[in-house]
Short mmCIF file of the C-alpha atoms (twelve columns), coordinates in Angstrom:
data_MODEL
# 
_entry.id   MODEL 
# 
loop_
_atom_site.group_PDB 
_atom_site.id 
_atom_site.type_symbol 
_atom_site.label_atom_id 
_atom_site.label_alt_id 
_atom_site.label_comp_id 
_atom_site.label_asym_id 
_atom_site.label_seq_id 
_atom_site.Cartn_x 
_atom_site.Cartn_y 
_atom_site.Cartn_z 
_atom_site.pdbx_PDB_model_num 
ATOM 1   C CA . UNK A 1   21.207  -7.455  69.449 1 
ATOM 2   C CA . UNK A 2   20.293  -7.235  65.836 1 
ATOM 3   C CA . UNK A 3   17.359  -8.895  64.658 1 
ATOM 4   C CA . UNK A 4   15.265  -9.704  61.100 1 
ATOM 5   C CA . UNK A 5   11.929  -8.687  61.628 1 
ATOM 6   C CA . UNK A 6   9.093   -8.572  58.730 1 
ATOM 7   C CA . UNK A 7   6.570   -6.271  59.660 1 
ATOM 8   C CA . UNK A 8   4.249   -7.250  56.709 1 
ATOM 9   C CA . UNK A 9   4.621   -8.093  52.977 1 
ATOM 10  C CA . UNK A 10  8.088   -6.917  51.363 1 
ATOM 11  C CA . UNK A 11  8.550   -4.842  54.871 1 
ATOM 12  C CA . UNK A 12  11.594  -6.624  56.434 1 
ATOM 13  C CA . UNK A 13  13.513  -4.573  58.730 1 
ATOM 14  C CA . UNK A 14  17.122  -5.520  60.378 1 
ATOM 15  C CA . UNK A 15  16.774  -3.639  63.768 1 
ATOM 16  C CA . UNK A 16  18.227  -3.417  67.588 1 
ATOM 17  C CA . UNK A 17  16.089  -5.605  69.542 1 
ATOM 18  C CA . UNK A 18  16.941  -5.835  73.595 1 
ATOM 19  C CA . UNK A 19  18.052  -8.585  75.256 1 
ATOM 20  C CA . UNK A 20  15.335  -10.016 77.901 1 
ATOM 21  C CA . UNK A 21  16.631  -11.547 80.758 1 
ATOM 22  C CA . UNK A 22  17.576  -15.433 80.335 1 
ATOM 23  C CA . UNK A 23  14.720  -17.786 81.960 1 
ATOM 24  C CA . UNK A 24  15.803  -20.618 84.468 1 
ATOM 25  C CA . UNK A 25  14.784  -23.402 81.975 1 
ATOM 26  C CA . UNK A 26  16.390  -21.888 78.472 1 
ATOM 27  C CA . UNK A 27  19.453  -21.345 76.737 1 
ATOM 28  C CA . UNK A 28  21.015  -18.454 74.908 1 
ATOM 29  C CA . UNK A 29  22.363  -19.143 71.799 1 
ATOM 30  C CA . UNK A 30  25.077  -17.216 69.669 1 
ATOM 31  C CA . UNK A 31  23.388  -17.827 66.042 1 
ATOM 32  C CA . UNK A 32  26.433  -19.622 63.834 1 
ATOM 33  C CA . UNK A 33  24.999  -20.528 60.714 1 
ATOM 34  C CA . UNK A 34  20.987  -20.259 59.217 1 
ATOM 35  C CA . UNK A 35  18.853  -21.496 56.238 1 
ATOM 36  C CA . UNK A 36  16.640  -19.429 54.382 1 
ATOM 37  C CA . UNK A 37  13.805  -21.380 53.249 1 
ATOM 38  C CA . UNK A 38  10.788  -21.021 51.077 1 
ATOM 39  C CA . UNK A 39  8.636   -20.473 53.868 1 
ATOM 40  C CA . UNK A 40  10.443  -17.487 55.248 1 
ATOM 41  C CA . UNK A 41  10.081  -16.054 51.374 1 
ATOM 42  C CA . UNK A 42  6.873   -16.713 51.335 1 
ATOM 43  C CA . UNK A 43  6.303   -14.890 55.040 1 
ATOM 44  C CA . UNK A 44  8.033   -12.298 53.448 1 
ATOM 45  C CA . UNK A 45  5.889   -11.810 50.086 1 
ATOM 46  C CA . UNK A 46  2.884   -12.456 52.160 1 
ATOM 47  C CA . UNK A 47  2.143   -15.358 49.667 1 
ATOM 48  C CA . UNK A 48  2.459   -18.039 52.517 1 
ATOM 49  C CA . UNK A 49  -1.316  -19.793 52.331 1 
ATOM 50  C CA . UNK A 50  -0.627  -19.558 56.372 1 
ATOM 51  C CA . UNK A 51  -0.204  -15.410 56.685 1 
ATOM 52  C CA . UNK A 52  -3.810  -15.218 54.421 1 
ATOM 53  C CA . UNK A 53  -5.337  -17.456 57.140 1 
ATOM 54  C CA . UNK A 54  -4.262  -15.526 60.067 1 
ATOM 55  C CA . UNK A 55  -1.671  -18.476 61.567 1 
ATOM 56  C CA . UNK A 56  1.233   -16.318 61.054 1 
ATOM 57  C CA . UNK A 57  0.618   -12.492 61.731 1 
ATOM 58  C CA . UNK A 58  3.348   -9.675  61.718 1 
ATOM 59  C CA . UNK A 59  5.286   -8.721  62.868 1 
ATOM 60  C CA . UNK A 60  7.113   -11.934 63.314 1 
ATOM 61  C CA . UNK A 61  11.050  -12.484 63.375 1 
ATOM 62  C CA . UNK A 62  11.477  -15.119 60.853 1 
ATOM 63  C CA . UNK A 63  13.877  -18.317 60.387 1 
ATOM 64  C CA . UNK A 64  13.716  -21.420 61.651 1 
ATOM 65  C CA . UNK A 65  16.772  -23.384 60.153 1 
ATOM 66  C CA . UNK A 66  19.822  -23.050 62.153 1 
ATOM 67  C CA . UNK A 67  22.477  -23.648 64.144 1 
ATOM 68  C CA . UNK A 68  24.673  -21.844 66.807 1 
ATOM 69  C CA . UNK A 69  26.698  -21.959 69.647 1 
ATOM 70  C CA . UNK A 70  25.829  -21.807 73.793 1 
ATOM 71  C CA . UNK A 71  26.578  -18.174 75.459 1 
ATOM 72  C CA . UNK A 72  24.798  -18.771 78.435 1 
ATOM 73  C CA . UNK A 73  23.114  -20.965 80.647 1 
ATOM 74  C CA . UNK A 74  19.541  -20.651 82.888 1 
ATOM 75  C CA . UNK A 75  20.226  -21.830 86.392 1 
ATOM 76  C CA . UNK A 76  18.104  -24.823 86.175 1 
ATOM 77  C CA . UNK A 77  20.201  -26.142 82.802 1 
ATOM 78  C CA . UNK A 78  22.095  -29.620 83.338 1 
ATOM 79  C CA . UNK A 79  22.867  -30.554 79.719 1 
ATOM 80  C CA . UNK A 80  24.648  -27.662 78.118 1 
ATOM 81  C CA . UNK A 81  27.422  -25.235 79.204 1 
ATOM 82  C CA . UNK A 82  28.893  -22.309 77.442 1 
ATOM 83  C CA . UNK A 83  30.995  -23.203 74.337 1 
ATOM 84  C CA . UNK A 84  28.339  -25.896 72.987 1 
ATOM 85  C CA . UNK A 85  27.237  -26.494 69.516 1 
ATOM 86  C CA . UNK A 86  23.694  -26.538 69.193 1 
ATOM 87  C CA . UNK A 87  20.802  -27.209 67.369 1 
ATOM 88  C CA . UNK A 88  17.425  -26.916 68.464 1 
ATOM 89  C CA . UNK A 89  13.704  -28.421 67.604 1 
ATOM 90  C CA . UNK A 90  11.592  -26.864 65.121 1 
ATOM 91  C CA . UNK A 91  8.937   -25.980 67.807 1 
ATOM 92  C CA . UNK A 92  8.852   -24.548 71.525 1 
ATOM 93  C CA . UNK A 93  5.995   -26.331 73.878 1 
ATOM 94  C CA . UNK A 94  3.935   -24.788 76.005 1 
ATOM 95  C CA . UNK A 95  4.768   -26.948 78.654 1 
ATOM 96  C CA . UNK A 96  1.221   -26.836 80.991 1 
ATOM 97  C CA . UNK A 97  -1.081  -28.191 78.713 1 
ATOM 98  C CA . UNK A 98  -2.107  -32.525 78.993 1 
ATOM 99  C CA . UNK A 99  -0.188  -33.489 75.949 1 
ATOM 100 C CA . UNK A 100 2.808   -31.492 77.362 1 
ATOM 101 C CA . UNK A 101 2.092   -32.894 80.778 1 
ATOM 102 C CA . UNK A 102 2.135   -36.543 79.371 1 
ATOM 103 C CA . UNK A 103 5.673   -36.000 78.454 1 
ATOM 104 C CA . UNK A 104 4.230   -35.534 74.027 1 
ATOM 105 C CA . UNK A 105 5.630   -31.930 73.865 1 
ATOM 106 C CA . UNK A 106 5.040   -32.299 69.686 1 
ATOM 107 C CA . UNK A 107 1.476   -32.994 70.162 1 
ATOM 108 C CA . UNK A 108 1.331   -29.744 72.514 1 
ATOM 109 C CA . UNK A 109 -1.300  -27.611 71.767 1 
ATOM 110 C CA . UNK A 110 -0.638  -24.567 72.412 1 
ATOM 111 C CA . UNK A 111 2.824   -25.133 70.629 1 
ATOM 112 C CA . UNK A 112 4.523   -22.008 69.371 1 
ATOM 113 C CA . UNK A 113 6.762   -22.691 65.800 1 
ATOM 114 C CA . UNK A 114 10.119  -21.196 65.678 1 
ATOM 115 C CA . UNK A 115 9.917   -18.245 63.027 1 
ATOM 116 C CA . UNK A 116 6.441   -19.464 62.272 1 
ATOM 117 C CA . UNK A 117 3.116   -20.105 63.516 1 
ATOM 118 C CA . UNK A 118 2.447   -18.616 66.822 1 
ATOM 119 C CA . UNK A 119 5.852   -17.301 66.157 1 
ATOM 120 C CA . UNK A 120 8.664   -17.987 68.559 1 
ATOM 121 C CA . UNK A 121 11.061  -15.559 67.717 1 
ATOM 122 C CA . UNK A 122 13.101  -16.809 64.919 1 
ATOM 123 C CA . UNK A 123 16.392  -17.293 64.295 1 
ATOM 124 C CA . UNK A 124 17.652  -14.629 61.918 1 
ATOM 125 C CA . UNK A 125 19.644  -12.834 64.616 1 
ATOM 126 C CA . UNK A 126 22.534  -12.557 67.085 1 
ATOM 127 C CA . UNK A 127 21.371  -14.640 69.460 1 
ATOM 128 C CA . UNK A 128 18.322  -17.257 70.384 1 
ATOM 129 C CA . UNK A 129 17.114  -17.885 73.350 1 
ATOM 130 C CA . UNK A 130 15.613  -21.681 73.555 1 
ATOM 131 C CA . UNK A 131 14.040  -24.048 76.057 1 
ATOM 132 C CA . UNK A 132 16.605  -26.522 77.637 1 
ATOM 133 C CA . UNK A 133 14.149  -29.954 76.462 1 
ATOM 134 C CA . UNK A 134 14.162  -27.871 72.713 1 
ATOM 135 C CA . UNK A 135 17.787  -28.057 72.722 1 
ATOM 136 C CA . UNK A 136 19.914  -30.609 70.892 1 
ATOM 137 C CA . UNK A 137 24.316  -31.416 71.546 1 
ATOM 138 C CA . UNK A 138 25.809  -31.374 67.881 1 
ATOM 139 C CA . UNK A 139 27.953  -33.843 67.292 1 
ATOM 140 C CA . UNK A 140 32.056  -33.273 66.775 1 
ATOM 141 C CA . UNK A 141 31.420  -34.766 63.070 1 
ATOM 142 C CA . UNK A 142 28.805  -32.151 61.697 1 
ATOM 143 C CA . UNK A 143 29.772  -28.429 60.971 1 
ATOM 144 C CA . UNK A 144 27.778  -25.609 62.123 1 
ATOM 145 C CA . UNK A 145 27.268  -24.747 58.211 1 
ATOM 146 C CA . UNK A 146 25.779  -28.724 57.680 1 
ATOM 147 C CA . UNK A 147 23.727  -28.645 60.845 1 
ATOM 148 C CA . UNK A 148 21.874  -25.449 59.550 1 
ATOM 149 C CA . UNK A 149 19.971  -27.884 57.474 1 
ATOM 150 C CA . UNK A 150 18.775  -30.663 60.143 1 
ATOM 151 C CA . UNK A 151 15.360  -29.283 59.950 1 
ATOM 152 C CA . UNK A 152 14.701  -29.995 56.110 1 
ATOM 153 C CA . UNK A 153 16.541  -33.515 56.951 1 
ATOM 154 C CA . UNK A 154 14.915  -34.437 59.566 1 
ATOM 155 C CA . UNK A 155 11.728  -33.900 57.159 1 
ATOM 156 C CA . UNK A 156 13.465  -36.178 54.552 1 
ATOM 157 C CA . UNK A 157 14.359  -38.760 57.363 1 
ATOM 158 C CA . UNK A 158 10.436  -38.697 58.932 1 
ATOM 159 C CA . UNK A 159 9.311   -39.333 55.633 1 
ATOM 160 C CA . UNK A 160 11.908  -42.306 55.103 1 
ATOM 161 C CA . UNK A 161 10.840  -43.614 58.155 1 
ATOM 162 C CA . UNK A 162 7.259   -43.339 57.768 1 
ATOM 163 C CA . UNK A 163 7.411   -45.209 54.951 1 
ATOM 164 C CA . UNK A 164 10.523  -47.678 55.267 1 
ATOM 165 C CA . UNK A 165 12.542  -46.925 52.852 1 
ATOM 166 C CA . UNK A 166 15.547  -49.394 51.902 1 
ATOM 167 C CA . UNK A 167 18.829  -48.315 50.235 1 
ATOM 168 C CA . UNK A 168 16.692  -50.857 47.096 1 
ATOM 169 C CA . UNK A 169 13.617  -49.471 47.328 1 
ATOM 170 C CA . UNK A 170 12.429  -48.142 43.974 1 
ATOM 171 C CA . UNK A 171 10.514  -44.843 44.877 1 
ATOM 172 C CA . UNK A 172 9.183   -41.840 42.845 1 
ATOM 173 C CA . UNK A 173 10.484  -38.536 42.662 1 
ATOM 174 C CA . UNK A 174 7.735   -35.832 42.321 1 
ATOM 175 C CA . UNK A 175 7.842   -32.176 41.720 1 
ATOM 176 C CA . UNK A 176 11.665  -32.023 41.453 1 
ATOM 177 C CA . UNK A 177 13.507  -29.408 39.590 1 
ATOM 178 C CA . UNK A 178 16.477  -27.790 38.467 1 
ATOM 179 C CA . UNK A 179 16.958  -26.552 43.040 1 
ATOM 180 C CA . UNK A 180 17.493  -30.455 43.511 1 
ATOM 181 C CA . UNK A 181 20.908  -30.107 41.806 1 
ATOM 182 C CA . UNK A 182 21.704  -26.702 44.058 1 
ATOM 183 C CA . UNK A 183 22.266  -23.282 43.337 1 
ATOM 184 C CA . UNK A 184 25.082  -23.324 41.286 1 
ATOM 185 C CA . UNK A 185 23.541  -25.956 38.758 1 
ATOM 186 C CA . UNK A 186 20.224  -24.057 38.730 1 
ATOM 187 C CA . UNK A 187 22.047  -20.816 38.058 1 
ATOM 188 C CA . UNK A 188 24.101  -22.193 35.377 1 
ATOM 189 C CA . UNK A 189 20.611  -23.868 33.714 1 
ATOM 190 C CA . UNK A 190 19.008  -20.400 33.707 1 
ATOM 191 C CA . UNK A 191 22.058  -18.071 32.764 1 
ATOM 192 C CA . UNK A 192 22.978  -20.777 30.026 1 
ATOM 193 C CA . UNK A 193 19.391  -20.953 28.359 1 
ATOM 194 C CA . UNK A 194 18.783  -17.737 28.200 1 
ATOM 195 C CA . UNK A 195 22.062  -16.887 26.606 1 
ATOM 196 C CA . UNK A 196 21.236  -19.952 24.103 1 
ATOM 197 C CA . UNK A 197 17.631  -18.500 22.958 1 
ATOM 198 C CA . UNK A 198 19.511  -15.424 22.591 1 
ATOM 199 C CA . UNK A 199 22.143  -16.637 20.352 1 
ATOM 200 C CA . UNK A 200 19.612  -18.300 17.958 1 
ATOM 201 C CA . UNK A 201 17.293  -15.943 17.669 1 
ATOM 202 C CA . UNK A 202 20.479  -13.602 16.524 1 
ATOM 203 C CA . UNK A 203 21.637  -15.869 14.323 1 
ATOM 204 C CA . UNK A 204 18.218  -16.507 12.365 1 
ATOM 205 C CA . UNK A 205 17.883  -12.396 12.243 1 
ATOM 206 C CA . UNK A 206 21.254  -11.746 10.520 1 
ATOM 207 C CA . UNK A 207 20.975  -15.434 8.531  1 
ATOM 208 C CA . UNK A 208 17.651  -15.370 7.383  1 
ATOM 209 C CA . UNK A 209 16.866  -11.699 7.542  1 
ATOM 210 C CA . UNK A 210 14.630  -11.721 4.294  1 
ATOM 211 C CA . UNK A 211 13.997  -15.281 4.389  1 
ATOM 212 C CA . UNK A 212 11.552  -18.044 6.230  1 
ATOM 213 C CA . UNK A 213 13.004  -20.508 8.589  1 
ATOM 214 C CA . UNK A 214 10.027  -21.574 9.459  1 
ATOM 215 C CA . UNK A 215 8.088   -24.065 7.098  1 
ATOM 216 C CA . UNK A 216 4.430   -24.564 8.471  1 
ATOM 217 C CA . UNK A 217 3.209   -26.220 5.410  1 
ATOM 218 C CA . UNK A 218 3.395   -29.846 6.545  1 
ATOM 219 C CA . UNK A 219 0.961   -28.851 9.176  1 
ATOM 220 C CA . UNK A 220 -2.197  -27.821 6.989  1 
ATOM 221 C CA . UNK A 221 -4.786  -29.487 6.872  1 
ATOM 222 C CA . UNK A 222 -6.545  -31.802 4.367  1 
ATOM 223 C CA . UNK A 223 -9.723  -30.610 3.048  1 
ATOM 224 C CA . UNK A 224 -10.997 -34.435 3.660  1 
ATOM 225 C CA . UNK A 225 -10.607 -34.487 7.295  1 
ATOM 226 C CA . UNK A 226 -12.169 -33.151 10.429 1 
ATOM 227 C CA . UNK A 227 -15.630 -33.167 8.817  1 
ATOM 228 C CA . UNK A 228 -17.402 -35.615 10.894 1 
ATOM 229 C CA . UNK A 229 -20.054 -33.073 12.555 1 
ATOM 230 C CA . UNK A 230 -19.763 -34.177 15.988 1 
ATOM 231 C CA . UNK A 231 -16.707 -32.337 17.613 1 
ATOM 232 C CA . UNK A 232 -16.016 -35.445 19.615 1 
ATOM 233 C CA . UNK A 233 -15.184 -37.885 17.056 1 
ATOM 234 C CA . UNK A 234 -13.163 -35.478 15.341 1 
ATOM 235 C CA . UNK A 235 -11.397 -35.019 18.427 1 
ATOM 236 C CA . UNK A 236 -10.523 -38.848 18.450 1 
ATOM 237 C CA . UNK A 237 -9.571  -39.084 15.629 1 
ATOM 238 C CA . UNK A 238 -7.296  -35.722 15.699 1 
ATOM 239 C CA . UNK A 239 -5.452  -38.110 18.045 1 
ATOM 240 C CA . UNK A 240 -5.074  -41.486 16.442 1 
ATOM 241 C CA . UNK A 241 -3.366  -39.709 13.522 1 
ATOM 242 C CA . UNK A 242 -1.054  -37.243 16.429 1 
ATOM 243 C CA . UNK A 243 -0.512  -40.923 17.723 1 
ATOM 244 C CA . UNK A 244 0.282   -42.700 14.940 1 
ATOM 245 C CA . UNK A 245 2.962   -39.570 13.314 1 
ATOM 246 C CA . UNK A 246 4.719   -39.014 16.840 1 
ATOM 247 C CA . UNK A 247 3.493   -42.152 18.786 1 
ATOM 248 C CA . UNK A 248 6.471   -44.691 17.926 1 
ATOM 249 C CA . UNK A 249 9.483   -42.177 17.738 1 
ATOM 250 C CA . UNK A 250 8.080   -41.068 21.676 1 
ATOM 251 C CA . UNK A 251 8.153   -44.934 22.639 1 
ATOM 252 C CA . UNK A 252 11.421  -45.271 21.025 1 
ATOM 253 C CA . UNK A 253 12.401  -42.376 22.837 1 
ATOM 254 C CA . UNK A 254 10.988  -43.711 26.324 1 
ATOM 255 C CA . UNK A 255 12.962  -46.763 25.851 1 
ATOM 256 C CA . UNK A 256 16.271  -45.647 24.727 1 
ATOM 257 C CA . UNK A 257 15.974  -43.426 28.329 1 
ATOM 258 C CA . UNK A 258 15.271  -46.434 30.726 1 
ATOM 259 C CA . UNK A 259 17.749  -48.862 29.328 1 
ATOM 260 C CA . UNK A 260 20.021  -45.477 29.164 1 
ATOM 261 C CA . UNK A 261 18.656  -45.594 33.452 1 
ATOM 262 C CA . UNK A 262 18.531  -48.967 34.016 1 
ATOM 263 C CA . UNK A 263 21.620  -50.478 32.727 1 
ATOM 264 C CA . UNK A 264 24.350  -47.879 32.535 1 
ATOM 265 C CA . UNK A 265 26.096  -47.218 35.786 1 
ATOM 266 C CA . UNK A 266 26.236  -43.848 37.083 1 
ATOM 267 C CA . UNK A 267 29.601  -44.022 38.213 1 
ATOM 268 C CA . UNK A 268 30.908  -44.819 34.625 1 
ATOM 269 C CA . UNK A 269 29.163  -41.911 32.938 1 
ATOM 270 C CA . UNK A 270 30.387  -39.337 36.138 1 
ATOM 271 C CA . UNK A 271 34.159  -40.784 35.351 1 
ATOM 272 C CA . UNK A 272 33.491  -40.641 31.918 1 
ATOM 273 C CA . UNK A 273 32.171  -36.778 32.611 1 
ATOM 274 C CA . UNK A 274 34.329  -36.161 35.165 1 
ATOM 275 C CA . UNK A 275 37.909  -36.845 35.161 1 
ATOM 276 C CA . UNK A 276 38.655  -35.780 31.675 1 
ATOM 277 C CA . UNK A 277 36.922  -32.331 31.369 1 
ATOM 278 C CA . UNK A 278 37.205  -31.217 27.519 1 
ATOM 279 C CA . UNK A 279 36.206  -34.770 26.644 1 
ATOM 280 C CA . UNK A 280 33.756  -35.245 29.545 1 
ATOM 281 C CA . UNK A 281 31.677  -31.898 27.987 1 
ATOM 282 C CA . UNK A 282 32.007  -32.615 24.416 1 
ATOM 283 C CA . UNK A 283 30.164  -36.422 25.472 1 
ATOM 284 C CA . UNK A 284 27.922  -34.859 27.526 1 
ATOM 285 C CA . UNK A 285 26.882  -32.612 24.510 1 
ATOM 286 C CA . UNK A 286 26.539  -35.404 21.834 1 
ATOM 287 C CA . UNK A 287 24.558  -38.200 24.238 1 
ATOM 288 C CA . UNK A 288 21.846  -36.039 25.348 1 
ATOM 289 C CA . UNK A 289 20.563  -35.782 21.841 1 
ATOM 290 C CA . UNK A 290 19.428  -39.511 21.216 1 
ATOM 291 C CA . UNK A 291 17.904  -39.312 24.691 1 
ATOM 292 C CA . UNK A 292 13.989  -38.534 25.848 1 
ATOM 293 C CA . UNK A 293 15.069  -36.143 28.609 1 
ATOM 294 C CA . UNK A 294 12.776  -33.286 29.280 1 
ATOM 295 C CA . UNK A 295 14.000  -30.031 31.508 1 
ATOM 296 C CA . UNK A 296 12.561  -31.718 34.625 1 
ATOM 297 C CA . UNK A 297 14.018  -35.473 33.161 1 
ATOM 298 C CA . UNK A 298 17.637  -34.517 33.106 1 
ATOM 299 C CA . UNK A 299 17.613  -33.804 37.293 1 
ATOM 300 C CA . UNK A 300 17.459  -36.901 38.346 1 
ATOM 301 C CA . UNK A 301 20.410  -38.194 36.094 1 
ATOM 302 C CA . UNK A 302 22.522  -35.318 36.962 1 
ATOM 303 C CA . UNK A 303 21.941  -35.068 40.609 1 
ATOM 304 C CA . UNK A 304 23.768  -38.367 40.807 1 
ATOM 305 C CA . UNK A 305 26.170  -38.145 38.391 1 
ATOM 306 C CA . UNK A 306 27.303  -34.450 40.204 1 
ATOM 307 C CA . UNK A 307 27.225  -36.560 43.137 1 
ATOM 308 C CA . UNK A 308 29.489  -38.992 41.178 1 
ATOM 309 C CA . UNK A 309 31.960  -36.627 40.493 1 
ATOM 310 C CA . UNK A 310 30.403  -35.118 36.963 1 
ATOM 311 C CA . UNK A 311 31.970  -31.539 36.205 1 
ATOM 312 C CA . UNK A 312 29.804  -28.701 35.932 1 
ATOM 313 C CA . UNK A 313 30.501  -27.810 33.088 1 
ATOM 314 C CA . UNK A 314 29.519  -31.406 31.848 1 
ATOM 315 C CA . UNK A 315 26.456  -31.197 33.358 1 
ATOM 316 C CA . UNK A 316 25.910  -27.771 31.972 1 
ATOM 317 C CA . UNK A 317 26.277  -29.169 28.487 1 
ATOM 318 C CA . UNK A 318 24.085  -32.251 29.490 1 
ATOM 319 C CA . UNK A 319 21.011  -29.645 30.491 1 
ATOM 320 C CA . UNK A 320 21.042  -28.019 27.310 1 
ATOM 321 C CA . UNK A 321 21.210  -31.065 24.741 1 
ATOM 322 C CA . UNK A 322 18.808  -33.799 26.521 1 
ATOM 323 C CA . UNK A 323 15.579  -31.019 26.422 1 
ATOM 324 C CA . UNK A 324 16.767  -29.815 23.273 1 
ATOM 325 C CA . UNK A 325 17.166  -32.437 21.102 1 
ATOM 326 C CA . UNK A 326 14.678  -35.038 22.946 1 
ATOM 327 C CA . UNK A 327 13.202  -37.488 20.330 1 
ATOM 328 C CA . UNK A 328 9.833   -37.074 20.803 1 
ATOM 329 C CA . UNK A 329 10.053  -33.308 19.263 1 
ATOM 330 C CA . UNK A 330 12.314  -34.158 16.528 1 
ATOM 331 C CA . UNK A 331 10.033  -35.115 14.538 1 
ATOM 332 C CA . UNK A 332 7.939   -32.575 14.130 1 
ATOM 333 C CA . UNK A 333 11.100  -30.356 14.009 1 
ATOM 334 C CA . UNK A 334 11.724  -31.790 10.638 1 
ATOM 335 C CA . UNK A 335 9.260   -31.215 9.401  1 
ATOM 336 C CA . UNK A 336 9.281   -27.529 10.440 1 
ATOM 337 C CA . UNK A 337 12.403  -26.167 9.889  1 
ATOM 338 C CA . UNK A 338 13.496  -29.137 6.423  1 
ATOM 339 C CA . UNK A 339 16.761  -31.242 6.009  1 
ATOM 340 C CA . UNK A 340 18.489  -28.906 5.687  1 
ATOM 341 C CA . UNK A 341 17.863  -26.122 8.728  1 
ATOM 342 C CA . UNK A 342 16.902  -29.598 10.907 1 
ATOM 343 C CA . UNK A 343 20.692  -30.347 10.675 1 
ATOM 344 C CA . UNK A 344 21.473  -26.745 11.719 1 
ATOM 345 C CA . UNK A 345 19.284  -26.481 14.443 1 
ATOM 346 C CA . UNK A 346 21.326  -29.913 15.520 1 
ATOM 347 C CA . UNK A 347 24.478  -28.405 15.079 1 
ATOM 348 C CA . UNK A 348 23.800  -25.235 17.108 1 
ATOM 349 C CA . UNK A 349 22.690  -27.062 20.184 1 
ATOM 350 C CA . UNK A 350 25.644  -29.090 20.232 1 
ATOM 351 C CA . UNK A 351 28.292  -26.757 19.573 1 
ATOM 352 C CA . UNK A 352 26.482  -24.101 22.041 1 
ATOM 353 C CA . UNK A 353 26.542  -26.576 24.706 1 
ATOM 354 C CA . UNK A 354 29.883  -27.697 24.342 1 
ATOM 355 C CA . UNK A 355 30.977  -24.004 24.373 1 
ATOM 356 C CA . UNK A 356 28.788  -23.694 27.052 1 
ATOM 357 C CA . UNK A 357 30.674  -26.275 29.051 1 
ATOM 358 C CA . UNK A 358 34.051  -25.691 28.612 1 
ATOM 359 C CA . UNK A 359 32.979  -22.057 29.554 1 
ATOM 360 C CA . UNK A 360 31.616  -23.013 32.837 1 
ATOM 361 C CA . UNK A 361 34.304  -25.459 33.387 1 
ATOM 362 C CA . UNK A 362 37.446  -23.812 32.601 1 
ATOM 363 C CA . UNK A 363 36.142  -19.954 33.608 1 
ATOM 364 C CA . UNK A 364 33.055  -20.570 36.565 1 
ATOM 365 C CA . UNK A 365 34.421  -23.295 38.124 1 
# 
């Protein structure tokens, strides 16, 4: 069969590996459908914090998010024939050891991780071959394609669990980014703001060729100040006057964002965004502005409103205006660029991300 092995950092090979003979106690699995997570990247790279300590050694066949369908049976099987969809634990026992022997095959200790640690050979080829008491029925309602993924959920749900976590519960989100929203929203995000720092750095070159858009001025400093000789107190009081020129339009900014959170409905934006797809963009271009939403502030507000029923394209606009324009820099962009190139920069960002929508919307998607 053919088979995904990495033999050691950026050395992956896709090679004929024979078929061993099937054990009494295991299945062989046709592999339907796999994942490719950051941990099999990072196996491959040799950045994973587990190949530097020795856990994981090559070569190992990685992959360890899939799903598939029974080819064969071990004579001892009961649960499974051929023709079953399958999906299997994260983990193969050892089966001899006390924890094993207690019936606590997670707590085993000698416990080999599919694709992993100890590695049981992973699933990025034809076929796997799995212990019967690894080996889960998939259910007529789940696709092979969705059941790829029951590892990673089955993380989410342990952690939902271990914690008890209510459809109310107010929890915190840490660490997420523009992946949360999927591939095609984080590819849009990157293609879209590169394309955007392109544009305006072109258009200052050919507008301003022999003139400064820039105006720095506003920031130099007063002979009277920062002369206190300890470097502490001039640090302080560096702040207080940051505070006190940025302090209230960031508050106002925080504010307008949680009563934006708090009280509107997601549905009504994502109809608002969604059915009517020239309109939906253009809004979605003109509301981030007034809003404190930073690159990593917008996911949240997206993911559901994509969820929702949001266009892409919408959301595309959305990503560009809310860490564009986000109060707590306009300030000092103001004062930077004047009036007058303050109102371009404005006008730029909105008309580039409405373009930018109806682009993604009406050509992409």
């Amino acid at each position: 069969m053919k088979a995904v092995t990495v033999y050691g950092p950026r050395d992956m090979r896709i090679e004929d590996v024979p078929m061993r003979p099937l054990k009494r106690d295991e299945v062989l699995v046709r592999v339907a459908w796999t994942g490719i997570c950051a941990t099999d990247l990072a196996i491959y790279t040799g950045e994973s914090s587990f190949v530097k300590s020795g856990e994981i050694r090559y070569p190992c066949r990685v992959g360890h998010e899939w799903s598939g369908i029974v080819e064969e049976v071990g004579e001892s099987v009961t649960k499974f024939k051929k023709g079953d969809r399958v999906i299997t634990d994260n983990g193969v026992s050892c089966g001899e050891c006390d924890n094993c022997k207690c019936g606590d095959r997670f707590g085993c200790t000698e416990i080999m991780s599919v694709g992993t640690i100890n590695c049981w050979d992973g699933c990025y080829a034809e076929y796997m071959y799995m212990p019967e008491c690894h080996t889960y029925p998939l259910a007529d309602s789940v696709s092979l394609e969705e059941a790829a993924l029951a590892e990673p959920l089955s993380i989410a749900l342990g952690a939902v669990k271990k914690y008890e976590i209510r459809p109310d519960t107010t929890v915190a989100v840490i660490g997420t980014g523009s992946i949360a929203l999927g591939a095609a929203a984080l590819t849009v995000r990157l293609v879209s703001c590169f394309f955007c720092g392109v544009a305006a750095g072109l258009l200052i070159r050919f507008c301003y060729r022999n003139k400064p858009f820039f105006d720095f001025s506003g920031f130099e400093e007063r002979k009277s100040r920062d002369v206190h000789p300890n470097p502490l107190i001039r640090l302080l009081k560096n702040i207080g006057r940051n505070f006190k020129a940025t302090g209230p339009w960031f508050l106002l900014g925080v504010v307008l964002s949680v009563l934006f959170q708090r009280y509107v409905p997601a549905q009504a934006f994502s109809r608002l965004f969604g059915e009517n797809e020239g309109f939906g963009v253009l809004m979605a271009a003109t509301v981030g502005v007034p809003l404190y939403a930073c690159g990593g502030g917008t996911i949240p507000l997206l993911q559901q409103w994509l969820w929702n029923g949001m266009s892409m394209g919408s959301a595309a606009a959305f990503m560009i205006t809310g860490p564009a324009t986000k109060i707590t820099n306009l300030g000092a962009l103001k004062i930077v660029l004047g009036i007058r190139r303050f109102a371009l920069y404005l006008v730029f960002v909105i008309l580039f991300s409405l373009l930018t929508g109806l682009f993604v919307d009406l050509v992409c998607f």
